[in-house]
C-alpha positions in Angstrom: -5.3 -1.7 19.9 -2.5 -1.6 17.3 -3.0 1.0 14.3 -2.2 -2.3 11.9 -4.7 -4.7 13.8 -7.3 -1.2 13.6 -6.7 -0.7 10.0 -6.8 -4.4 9.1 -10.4 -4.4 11.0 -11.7 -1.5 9.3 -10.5 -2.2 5.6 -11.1 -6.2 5.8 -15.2 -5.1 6.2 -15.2 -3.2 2.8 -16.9 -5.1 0.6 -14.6 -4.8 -2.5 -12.0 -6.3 -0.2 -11.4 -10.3 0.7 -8.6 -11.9 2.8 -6.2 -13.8 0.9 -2.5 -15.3 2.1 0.2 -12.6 1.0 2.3 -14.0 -1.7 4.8 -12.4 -0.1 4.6 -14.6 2.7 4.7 -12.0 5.6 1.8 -11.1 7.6 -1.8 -10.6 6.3 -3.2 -9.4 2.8 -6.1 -8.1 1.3 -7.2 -8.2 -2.8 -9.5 -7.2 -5.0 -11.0 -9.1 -8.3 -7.4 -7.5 -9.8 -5.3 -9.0 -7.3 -3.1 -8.7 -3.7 -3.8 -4.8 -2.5 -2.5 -4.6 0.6 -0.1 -6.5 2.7 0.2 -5.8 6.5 3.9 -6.4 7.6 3.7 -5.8 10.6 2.4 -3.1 13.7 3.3 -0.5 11.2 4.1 -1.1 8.1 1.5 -1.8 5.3 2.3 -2.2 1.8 -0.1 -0.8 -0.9 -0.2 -1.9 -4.3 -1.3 1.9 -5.3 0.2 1.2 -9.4 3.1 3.3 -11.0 0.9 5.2 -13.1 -1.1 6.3 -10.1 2.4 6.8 -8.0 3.2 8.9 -11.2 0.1 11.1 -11.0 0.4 11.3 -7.1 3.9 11.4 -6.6 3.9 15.5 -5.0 1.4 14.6 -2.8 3.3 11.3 -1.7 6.4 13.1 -1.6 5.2 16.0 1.1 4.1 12.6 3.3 6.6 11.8 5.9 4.5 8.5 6.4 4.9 7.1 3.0 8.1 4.9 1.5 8.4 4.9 -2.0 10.5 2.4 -3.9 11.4 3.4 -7.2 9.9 1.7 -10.0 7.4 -0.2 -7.5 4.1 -0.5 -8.1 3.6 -1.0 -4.0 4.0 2.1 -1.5 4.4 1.3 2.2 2.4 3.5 4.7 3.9 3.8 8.2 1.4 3.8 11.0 2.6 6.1 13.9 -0.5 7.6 14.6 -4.3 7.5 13.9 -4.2 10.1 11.2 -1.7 7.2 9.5 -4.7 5.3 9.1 -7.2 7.5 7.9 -4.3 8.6 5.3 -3.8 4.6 4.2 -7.8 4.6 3.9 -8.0 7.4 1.6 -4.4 5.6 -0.2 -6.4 2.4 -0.7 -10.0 4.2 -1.8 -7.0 5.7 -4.5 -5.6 2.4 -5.2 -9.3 0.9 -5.8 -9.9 3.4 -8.2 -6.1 3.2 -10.1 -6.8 -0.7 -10.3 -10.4 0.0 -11.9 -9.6 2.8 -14.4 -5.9 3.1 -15.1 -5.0 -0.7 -15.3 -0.7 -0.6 -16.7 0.6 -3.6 -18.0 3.3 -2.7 -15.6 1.5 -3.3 -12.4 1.2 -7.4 -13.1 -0.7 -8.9 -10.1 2.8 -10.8 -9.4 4.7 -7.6 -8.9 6.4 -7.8 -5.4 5.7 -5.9 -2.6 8.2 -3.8 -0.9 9.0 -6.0 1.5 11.5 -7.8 -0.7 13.5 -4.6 -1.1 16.5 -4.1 1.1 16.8 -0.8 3.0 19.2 0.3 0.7 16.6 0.4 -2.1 13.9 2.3 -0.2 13.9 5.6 1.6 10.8 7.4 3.9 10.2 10.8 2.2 11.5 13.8 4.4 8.7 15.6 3.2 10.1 18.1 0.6 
């Protein structure tokens, strides 16, 4: 099974979590009561709308992960799914991103706010990890 179609599976059962069309237009999404959280791409990329101010907080930690692109002033991260531990690291991401969406709500992280699929790969770069 592909990691996306595994994580998909997994996270579409969690009951804060309903299937909606991606605004983005690409490949499947999942939202909350606040809006659009996750948007699968593709086999393995999934974008995460995680918040800036939780980005902020997190941003050491999402730096050291290979796995994870960050686009500057984003509210979205994507997660790269090479291998299983990929998706047990987007599970814990969105658990994070649930919580951000909750308790930290930023006028900054609008429901529209576009997912970093729109970005060209000039505009985004995977962390090295350091």
């Amino acid at each position: 099974m592909k990691l996306a179609v595994h994580a998909y599976a997994e996270l579409a059962g969690w009951p804060d979590l309903v299937e909606v069309s991606p605004s983005c237009g690409t490949g499947r999404a999942l939202a909350t009561a606040h809006g659009e959280i996750i948007h699968f791409h593709s086999d393995h990329d999934v974008d995460l709308h995680l918040t800036v101010r939780a980005i902020r907080r997190f941003q050491e930690h999402l730096d050291a992960t290979r796995a994870i692109r960050v686009v500057d002033g984003s509210p979205w991260v994507t997660v790269r799914l090479d291998t299983s531990g990929d998706i047990h690291l987007l599970t814990t991401l969105v658990t994070l991103a649930l919580q951000a969406h909750q308790a930290w709500p930023d006028p900054g992280d609008a429901p529209h706010s576009t997912c970093n699929d729109h970005h060209s790969a000039a505009e985004t770069q995977y962390l090295s990890g350091g």
